[in-house]
C-alpha positions in Angstrom: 151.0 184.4 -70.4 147.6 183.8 -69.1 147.0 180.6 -71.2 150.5 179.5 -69.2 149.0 180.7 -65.7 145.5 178.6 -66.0 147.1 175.3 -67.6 149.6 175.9 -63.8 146.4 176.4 -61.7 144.2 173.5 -63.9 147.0 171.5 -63.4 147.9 171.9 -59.5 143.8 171.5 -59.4 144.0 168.2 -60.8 146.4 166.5 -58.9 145.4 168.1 -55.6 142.4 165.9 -55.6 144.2 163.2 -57.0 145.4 161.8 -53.2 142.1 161.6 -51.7 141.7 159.0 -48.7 138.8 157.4 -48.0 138.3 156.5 -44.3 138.5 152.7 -43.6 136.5 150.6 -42.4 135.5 151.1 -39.1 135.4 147.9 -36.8 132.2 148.7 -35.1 130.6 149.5 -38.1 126.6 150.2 -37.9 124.4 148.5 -40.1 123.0 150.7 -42.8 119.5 150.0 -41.6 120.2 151.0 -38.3 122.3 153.9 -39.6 118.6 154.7 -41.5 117.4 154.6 -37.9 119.8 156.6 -36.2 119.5 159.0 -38.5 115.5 159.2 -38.5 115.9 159.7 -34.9 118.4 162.4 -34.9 116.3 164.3 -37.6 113.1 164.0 -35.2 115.1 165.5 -32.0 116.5 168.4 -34.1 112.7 168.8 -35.0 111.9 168.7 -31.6 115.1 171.2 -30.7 114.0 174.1 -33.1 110.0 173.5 -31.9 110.8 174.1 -27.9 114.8 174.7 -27.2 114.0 176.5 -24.0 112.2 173.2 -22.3 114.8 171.2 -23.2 117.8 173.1 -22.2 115.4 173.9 -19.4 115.1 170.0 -18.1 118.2 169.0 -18.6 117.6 167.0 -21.9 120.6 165.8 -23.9 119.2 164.7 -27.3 121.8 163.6 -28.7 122.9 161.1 -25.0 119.3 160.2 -25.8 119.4 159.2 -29.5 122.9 157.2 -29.1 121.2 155.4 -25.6 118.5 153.9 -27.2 120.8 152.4 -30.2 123.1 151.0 -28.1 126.4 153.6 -29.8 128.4 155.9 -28.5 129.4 159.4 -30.3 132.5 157.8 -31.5 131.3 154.8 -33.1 128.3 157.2 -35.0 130.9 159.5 -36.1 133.2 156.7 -37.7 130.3 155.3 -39.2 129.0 158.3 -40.8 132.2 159.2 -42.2 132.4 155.8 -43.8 129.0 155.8 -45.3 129.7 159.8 -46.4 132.7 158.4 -48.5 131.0 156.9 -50.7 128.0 159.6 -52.0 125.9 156.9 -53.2 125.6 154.6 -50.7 124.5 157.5 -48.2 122.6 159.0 -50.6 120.6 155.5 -50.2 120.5 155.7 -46.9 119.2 159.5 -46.7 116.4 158.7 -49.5 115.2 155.8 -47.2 115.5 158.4 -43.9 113.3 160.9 -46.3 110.9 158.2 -47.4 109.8 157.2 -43.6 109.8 160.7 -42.5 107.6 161.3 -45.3 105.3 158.5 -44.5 105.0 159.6 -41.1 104.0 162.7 -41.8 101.3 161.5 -44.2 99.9 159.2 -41.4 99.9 162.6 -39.0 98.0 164.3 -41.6 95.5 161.7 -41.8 94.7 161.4 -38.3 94.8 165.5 -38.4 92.0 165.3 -41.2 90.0 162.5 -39.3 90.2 164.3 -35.7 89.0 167.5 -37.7 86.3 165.9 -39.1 85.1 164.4 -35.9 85.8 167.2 -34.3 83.2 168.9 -37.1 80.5 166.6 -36.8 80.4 166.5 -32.5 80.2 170.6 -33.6 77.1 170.0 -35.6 75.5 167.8 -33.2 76.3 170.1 -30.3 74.5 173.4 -32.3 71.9 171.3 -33.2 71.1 170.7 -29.8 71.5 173.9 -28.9 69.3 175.5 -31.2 66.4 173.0 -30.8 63.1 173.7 -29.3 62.9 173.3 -25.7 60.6 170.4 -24.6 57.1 171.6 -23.5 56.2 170.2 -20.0 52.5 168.9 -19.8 52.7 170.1 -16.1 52.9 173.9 -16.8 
């Protein structure tokens, strides 16, 4: 009896999945580079979302309007694409590796100018104390 009830549920399992559609393509398709884009850009005002919401909300800032602006897309034509790309794991897989790869490389070049700023900041420290604790120039006059 219960080998009978799992071989049912295995088999209504397997042929649920077998009708899967993938989306087609969409006309206005976005390139995958600027997809990479897109998606570099949306990553970076989510960033900024979770830093300050409050300013934001508080200005009147739509992200999102911003993001799709500046590409030249509309909602629409970002959700078809995504869909598209999401079909097929792989290729956005890609696409999110190269999105991870620049946002890594950008923090890496913010750490470095963190690291350099800090050490300036350390040596201008140095010279100021130094100047600080120096003797005071005698005056021949007094």
């Amino acid at each position: 009896m219960k080998q009978s009830i799992f071989f049912i549920i295995l088999t209504l399992g397997l042929f649920g999945c077998q009708d899967v559609k993938q989306p087609e393509k969409p006309k206005n398709l976005i390139a995958k580079d600027k997809m990479v884009d897109i998606l570099l850009e949306t990553y970076l005002a989510n960033a900024a979302r979770s830093i300050d919401n409050k300013s934001i909300i508080s200005k009147g800032i739509k992200m999102d309007s911003l993001v799709y602006k500046k590409f030249g897309i509309d909602s629409l034509q970002f959700v078809k694409s995504n869909s598209y790309y999401a079909a097929d794991v792989n290729t956005y897989i890609k696409i999110v590796q190269e999105v991870e790869a620049r946002l890594t490389g950008m923090q890496q070049k913010m750490d470095s100018i963190r690291a350099d700023n800090k050490r300036k900041d350390s040596i201008g420290k140095q010279k100021f104390e130094d100047k600080i604790n120096a003797e005071p120039v005698k005056d021949s006059l007094i």
